[in-house]
C-alpha positions in Angstrom: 0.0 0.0 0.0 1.4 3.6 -1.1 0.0 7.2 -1.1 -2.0 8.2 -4.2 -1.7 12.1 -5.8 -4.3 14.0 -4.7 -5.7 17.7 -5.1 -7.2 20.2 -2.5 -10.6 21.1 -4.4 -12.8 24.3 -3.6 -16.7 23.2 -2.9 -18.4 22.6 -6.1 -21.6 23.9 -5.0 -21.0 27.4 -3.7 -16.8 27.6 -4.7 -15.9 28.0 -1.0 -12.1 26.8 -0.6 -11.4 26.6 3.2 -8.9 25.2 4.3 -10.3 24.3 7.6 -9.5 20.8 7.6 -12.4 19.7 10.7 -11.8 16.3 10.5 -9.6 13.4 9.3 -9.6 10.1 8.4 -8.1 7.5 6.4 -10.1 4.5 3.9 -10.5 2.4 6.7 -13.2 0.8 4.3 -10.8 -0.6 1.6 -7.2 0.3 2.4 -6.0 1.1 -1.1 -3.9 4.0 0.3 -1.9 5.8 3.2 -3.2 9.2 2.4 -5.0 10.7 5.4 -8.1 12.7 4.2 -9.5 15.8 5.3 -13.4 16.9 5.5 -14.3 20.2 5.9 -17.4 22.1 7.0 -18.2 24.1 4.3 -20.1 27.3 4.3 -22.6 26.3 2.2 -23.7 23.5 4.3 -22.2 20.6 3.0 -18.9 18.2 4.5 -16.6 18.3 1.7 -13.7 16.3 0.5 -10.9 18.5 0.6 -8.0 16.9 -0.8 -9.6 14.2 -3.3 -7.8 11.6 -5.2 -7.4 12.0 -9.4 -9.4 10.5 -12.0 -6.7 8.4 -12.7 -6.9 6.9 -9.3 -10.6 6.0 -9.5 -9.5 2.0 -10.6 -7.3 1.8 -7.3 -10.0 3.6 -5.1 -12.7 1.6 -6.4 -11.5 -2.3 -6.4 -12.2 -5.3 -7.8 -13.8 -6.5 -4.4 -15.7 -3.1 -3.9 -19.1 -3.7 -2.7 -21.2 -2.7 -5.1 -19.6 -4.8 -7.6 -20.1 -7.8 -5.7 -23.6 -8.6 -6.0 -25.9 -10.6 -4.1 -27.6 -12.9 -6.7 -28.3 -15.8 -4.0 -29.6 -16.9 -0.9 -31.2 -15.2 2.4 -29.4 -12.0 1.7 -30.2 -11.6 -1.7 -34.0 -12.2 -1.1 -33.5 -9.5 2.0 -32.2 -7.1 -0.5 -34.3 -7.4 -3.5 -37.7 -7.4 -0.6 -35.6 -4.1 0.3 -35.6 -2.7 -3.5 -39.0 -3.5 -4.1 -40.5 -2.0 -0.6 -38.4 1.4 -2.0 -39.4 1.3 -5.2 -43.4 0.8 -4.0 -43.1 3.4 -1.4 -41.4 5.9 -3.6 -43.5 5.4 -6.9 -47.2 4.2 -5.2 -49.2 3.5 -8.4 -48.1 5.6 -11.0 -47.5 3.6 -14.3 -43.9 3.5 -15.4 -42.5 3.2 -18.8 -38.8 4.0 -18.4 -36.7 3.8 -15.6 -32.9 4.9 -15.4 -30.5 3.9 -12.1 -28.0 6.4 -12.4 -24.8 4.3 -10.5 -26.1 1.4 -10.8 -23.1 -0.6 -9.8 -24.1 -4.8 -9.8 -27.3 -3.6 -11.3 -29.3 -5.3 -8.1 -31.7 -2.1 -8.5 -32.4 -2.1 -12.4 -32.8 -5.9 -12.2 -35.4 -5.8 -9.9 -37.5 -2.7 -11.6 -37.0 -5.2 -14.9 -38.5 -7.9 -12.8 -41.5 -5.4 -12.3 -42.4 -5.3 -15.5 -40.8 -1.8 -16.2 -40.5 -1.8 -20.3 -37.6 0.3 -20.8 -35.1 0.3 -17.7 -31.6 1.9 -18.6 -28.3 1.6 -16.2 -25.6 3.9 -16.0 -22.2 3.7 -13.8 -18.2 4.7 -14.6 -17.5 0.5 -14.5 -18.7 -1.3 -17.4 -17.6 -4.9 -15.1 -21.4 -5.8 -15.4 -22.6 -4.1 -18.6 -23.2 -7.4 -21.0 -25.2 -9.1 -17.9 -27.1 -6.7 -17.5 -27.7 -6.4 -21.1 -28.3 -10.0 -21.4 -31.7 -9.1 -19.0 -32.9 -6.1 -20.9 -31.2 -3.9 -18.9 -29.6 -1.0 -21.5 -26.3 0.3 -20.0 -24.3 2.8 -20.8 -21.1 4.9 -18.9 -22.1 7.6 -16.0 -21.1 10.3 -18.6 -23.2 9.5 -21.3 -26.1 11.0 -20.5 -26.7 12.2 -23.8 -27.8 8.9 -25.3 -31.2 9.4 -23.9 -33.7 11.7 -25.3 -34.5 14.7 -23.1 -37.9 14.8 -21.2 -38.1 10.4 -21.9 -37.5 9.2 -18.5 -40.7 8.0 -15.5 -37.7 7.6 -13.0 -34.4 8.1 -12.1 -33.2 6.9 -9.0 -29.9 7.5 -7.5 -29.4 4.9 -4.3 -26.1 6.0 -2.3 -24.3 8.0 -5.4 -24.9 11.9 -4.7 -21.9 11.5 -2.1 -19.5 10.1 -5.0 -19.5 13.2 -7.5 -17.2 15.3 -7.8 -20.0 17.9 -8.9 -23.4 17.3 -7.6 -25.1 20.1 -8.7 -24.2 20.1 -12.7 -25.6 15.7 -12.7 -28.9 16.4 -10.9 -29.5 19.6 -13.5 -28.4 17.1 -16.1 -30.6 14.5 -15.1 -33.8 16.9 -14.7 -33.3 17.3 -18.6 -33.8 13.7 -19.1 -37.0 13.2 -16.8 -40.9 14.1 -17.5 -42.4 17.1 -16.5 -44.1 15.2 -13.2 -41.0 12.6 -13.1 -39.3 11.0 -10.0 -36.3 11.5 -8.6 -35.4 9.1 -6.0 -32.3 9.4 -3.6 -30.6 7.7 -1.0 -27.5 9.0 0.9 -25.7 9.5 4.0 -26.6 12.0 6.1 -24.6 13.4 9.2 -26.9 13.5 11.8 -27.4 9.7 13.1 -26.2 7.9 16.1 -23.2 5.7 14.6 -22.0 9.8 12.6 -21.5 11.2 16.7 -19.6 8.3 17.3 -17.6 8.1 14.6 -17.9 11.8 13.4 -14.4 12.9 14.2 -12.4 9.7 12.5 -14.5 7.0 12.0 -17.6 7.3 10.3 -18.5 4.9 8.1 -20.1 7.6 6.1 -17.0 9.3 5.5 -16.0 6.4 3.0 -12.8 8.3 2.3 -11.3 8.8 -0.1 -14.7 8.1 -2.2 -17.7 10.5 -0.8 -16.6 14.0 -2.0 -19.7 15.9 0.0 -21.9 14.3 2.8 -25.5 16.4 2.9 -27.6 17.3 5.3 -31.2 16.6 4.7 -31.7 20.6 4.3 -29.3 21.2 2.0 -30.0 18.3 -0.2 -33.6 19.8 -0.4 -32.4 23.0 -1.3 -30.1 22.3 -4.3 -33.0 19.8 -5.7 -35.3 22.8 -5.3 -32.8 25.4 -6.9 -32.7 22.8 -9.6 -36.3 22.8 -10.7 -37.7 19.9 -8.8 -40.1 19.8 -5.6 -40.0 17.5 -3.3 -42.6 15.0 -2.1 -41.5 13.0 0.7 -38.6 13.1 2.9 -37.2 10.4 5.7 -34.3 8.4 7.7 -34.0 5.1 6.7 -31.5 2.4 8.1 -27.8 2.9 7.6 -26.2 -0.9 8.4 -22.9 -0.4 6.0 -22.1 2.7 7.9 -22.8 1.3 11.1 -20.7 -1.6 10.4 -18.0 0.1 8.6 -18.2 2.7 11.6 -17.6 -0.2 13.9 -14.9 -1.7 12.2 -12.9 1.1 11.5 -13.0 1.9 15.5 -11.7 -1.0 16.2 -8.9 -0.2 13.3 -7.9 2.9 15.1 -8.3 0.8 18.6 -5.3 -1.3 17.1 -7.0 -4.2 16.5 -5.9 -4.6 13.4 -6.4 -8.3 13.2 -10.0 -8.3 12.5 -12.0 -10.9 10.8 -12.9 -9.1 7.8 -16.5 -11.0 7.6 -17.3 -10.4 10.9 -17.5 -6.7 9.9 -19.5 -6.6 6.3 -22.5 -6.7 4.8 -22.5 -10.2 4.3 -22.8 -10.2 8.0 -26.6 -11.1 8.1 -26.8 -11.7 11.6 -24.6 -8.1 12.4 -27.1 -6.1 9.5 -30.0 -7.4 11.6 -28.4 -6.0 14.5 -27.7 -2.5 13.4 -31.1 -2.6 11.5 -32.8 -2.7 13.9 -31.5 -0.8 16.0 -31.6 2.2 13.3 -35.6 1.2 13.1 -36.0 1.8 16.7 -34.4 5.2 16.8 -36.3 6.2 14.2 -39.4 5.3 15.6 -38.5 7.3 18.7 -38.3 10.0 16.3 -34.4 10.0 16.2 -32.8 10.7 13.0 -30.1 7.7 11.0 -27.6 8.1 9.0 -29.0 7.7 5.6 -31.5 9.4 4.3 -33.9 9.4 1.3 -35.4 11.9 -0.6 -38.5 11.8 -3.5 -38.9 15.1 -5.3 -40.9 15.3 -9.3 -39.6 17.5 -11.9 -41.9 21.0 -12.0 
């Protein structure tokens, strides 16, 4: 393991450049470099990414064993998650008909999958890896790369969704304007992303957040914020709430126990595979949130005015 170039980057959304560095941390996630990373509290609102890694560093940052390209096709977890995608996909679209659906970052292609499976006619996935682009072709899934977005024909899309992506772009803003282009007038947006304001974030706010995914999330959002640039961007939204957060709690966990110096660490123990650990933390997130406590992640429906 070596350091990787990096470069100090003003915020994106309002071109603040402080160099308050508030809080650092390391990828405890992955380990794919020695770099220590810095977020910063920035004006507008937003945690940002200060010194974030090169495009050319994306393959090293993003390996072969990264989670989201290592689907769950079988057994009790991959019935949990596709129950998961189709409660969010029932709760966020309730009985509208839909034509076309694009899942912008769609990684394994879990999500597009199961809005195939749902009879959606024309469901499109986009993501910078191509690793699963001719399976998911081979289920009438269209795929394309993240900077495509051209391909499609403005105003042509029901739905875009965008599950746990928002936090990886480098400009947030200029993707959601470009993805209003593509949707209805009356279309869904749906997304999912950290937010800083659960109980695992004060534990591990000033290191070890699992949030912080370093060096990968350039901006964490806070539920107010997020609402503002979608409204600044021409949408309105519909429905707001937490929802469980179990990869942060576990990767908060694990990465305590990193800086604990208990490096030793049974890497399964601490993952998603982890059924009986996701239950744990799951639930745990449900009852907080049914006291009215806030989680970590956090999802957002707005339409296109």
């Amino acid at each position: 393991m070596s350091f990787i170039s990096t470069i100090d980057a003003p915020c994106a959304l309002c071109g603040g450049s402080s160099s308050i560095k508030t809080i650092a941390t390391k990828d405890f996630s992955y380990g794919t470099c020695e770099n220590e990373f810095f977020y910063s509290e920035c004006e507008c609102g937003v945690y940002r990414l200060v010194n974030q890694p090169l495009d050319e560093d994306m393959g090293r940052i993003y390996p072969e064993n990264y989670s989201a390209y290592r689907p769950t096709r079988f057994g009790p977890m991959a019935q949990i998650r596709k129950w998961n995608f189709q409660t969010k996909i029932k709760d966020a679209i309730g009985n509208r008909k839909i034509d076309s659906w694009l899942d912008f970052g769609c990684g394994a292609g879990e999500l597009a999958l199961v809005v195939k499976s749902l009879g959606v006619e024309k469901v499109f996935g986009c993501d910078f890896s191509e690793m699963f682009f001719e399976e998911l072709r081979s289920n009438g899934v269209e795929c394309f790369l993240s900077n495509e977005l051209s391909r499609l024909d403005d105003k042509s899309l029901d739905v875009v969704s965008m599950l746990q992506v928002i936090e990886h772009l480098r400009d947030p803003r200029r993707e959601v304007d470009a993805i209003k282009s593509k949707l209805k007038i009356g279309g869904v947006f749906i997304i999912e992303t950290p937010s800083p304001s659960g109980l695992d974030f004060k534990i591990g706010r000033n290191k070890t957040w699992g949030g912080w995914h370093a060096p990968r999330h350039f901006y964490i959002f806070s539920q107010i914020k997020l609402i503002q640039i979608l409204e600044e961007c021409g949408f309105r939204v519909i429905s707001t709430k937490y929802i469980p957060s179990p990869y942060m709690w576990i990767e908060t966990l694990k990465a305590r126990l990193i800086v604990d110096g208990r490096k030793r660490i049974k890497s399964k123990r601490f993952s998603i595979g982890n059924i009986y650990l996701v239950a744990v933390v799951t639930l745990l997130d449900y009852a907080l949130i049914a006291l009215g406590k806030p989680s970590s992640n956090q999802q957002i429906v707005a339409v296109r005015e």
